[in-house]
N, C-alpha and C positions, 0 to 999 in steps of 0.2 A: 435855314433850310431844314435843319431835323425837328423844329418846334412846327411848319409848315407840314412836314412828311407825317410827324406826329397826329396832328389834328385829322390829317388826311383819313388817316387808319381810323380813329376814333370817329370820323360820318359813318364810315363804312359800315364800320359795325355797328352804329346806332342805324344803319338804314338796314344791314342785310335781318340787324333782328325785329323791324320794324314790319319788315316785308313778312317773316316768318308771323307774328304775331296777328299781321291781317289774315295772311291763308289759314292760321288757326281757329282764329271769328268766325270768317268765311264758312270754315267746314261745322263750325258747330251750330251755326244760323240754318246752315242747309241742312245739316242732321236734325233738328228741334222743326223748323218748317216744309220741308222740302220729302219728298218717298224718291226721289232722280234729282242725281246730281250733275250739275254743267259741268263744262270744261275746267275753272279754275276750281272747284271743288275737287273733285278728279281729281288734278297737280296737287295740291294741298294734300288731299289723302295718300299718297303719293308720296310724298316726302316724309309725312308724319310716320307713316307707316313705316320706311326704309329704316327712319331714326329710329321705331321702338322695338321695328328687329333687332338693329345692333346694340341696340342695351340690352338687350334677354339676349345677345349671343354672351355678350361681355359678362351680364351678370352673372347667366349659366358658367361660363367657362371658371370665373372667379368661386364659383359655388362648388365646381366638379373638384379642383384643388384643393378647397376646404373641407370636402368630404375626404378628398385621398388623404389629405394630411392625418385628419381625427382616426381614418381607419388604420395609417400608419404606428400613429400612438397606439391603438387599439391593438396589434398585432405587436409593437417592442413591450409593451406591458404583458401578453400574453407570453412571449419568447422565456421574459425575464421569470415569470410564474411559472415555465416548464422545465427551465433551466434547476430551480431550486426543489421543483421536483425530483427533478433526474438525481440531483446531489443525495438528496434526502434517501432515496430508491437505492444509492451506488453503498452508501452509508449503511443502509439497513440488510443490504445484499454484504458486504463485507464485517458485519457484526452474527452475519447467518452464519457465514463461512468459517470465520474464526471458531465460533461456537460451533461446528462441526468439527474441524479439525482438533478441537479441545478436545473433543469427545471421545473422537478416536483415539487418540491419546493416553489418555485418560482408561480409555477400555483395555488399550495395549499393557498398560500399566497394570494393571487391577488382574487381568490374566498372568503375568508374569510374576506377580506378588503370589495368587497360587502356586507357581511350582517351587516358591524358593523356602528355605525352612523358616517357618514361625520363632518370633515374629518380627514384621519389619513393619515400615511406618515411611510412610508416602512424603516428600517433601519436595518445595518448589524455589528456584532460583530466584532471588531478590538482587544480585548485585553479583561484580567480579570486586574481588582484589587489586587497590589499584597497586599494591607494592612490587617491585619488579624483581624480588629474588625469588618467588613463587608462584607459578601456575593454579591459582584457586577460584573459587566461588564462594560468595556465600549464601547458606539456604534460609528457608525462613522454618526453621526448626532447631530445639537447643537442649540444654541437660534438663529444663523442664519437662519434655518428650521424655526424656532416658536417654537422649545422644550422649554418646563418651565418644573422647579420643580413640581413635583403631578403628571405630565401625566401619565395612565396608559398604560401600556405595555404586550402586548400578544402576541402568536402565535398561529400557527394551531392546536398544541395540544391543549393548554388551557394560562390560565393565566399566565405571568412571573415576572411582580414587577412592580414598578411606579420608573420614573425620579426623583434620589437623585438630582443630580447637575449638572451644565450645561456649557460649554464653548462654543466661536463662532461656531466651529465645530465637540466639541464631547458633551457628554452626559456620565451620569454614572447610572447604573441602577439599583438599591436596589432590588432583585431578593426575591421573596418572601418564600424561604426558608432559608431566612436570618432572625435570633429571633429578629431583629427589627421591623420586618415586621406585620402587622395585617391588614386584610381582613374580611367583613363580609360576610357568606357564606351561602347557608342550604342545607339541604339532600334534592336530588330533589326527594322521594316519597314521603316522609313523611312531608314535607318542615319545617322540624324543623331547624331552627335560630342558628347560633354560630360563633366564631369569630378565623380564624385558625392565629397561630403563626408558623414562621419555628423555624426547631428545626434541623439544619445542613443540611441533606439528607431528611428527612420527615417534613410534617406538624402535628402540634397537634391541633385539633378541640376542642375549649374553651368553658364552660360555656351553657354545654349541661345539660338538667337537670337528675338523675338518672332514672325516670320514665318515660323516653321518649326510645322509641324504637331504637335501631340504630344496624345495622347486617354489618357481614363484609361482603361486596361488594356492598357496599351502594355508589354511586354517589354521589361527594360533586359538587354543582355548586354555582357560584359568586350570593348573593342575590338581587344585585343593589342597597342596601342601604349607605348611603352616598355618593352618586355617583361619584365616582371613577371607579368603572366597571360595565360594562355594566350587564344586569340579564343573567342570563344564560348561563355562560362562563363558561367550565367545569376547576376542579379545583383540583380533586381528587379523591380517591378509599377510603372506609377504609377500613384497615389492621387489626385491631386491636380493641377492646372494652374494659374496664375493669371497674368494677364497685366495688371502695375500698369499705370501712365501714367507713370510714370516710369521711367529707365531703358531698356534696349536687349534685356535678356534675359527671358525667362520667371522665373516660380518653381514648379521642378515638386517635387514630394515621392514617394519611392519606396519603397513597401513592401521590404524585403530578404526576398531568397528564404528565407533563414536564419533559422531560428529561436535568436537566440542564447542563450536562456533552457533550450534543450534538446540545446544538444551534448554531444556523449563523445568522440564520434573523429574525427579530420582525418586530410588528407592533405595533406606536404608536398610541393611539388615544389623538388626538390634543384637548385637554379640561383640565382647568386648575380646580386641585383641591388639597388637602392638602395631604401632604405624609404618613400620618401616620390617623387613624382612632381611 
């Protein structure tokens, strides 16, 4: 039965394209001799025709995919090219910016070296100290400059530490919120006298007496005593007052002017004087 059923299918189709093949004849016998077509010409064109639309819909539509596909490409290549544009632009706009804000910098600086006494000597942060019993930096300047031990060190905020130690070409700088550290200082209204120690992130103002005035938002500035720093070199905020029962002095705490978590450049003043006060 299925080698029967078989055979069946295979006249069919030797007849249905049999029959195709005459109406083909047909219409071309009649298009070559004929200007009017009969009826089974007609049918023949007719059919021929229906099938050459559906191949130009088919091949159309195959073609319209082929185009959206390439245009596809054509648009993620272009994506990928505006993409490393942008990078390039984002890159070139944050090497502007740095380079402005250097400047400024740099400007603030170079004004501040004017007011201070001659002479000092610009110097820029290469590194911290990784040792953990001191609060230092070190700069990229050394006894080949003329750095000594003592010199003191500031910036345009205010005060930063004096030269612990010194190599031909760096320097190490005892940053003044380092509890090694002591400075003589006073409140610039009241110009009361005290000597600030660091104490990690803040200053503590020493040896204030209880009956002296002190408010929080008081200005601490550098008193020029023992000269080390210059008079007038701002130093800090205070934060804080507190007046125990015991004891004779206050305990004030004092914001530093200094951000030390964000310097780059200092400024040495070139004058030899003892590290510690």
């Amino acid at each position: 039965m299925r080698k029967r059923t078989k055979r069946a299918r295979q006249i069919k189709a030797l007849l249905l394209f049999g029959v195709v093949l005459v109406l083909v004849l047909m219409l071309i016998v009649a298009t070559v001799g004929r200007q009017e077509f009969n009826a089974p010409h007609k049918f023949a064109l007719e059919i021929i025709g229906s099938a050459q639309t559906g191949v130009t819909r088919v091949t159309g539509f195959f073609s319209s995919i082929w185009d959206d596909y390439l245009a596809l490409v054509d648009v993620h290549k272009e994506n990928v090219r505006l993409r490393e544009e942008v990078k390039k632009f984002k890159a070139t706009n944050n090497e502007y910016r740095e380079a402005v804000a250097n400047n400024v910098r740099l400007s603030k600086l170079l004004g501040l070296k004017e007011t201070l006494p001659p002479p000092t000597l610009t110097a820029r942060i290469v590194g911290k100290d990784p040792s953990l019993w001191f609060r230092t930096v070190i700069i990229d300047r050394g006894s080949s400059d003329g750095v000594k031990q003592g010199m003191p060190v500031v910036t345009v905020e205010g005060i930063v530490g004096q030269i612990m130690s010194t190599s031909p070409h760096y320097a190490k700088v005892l940053l003044a919120s380092d509890p090694n550290s002591a400075i003589d200082v006073l409140i610039q209204n009241s110009r009361i006298q005290g000597i600030i120690k660091g104490d990690g992130d803040d200053y503590q103002l020493n040896y204030v007496l209880k009956n002296c005035e002190v408010k929080e938002g008081d200005a601490i500035v550098t008193s020029g005593l023992g000269g080390v720093f210059t008079k007038g070199l701002p130093v800090g905020t205070v934060t804080k007052v507190t007046k125990s029962r015991r004891g004779m002095f206050q305990e004030i705490t004092i914001r530093p002017a200094v951000d030390f978590t964000q310097l780059e450049h200092l400024i040495i003043i070139m004058k030899e004087n003892s590290l510690t006060e």
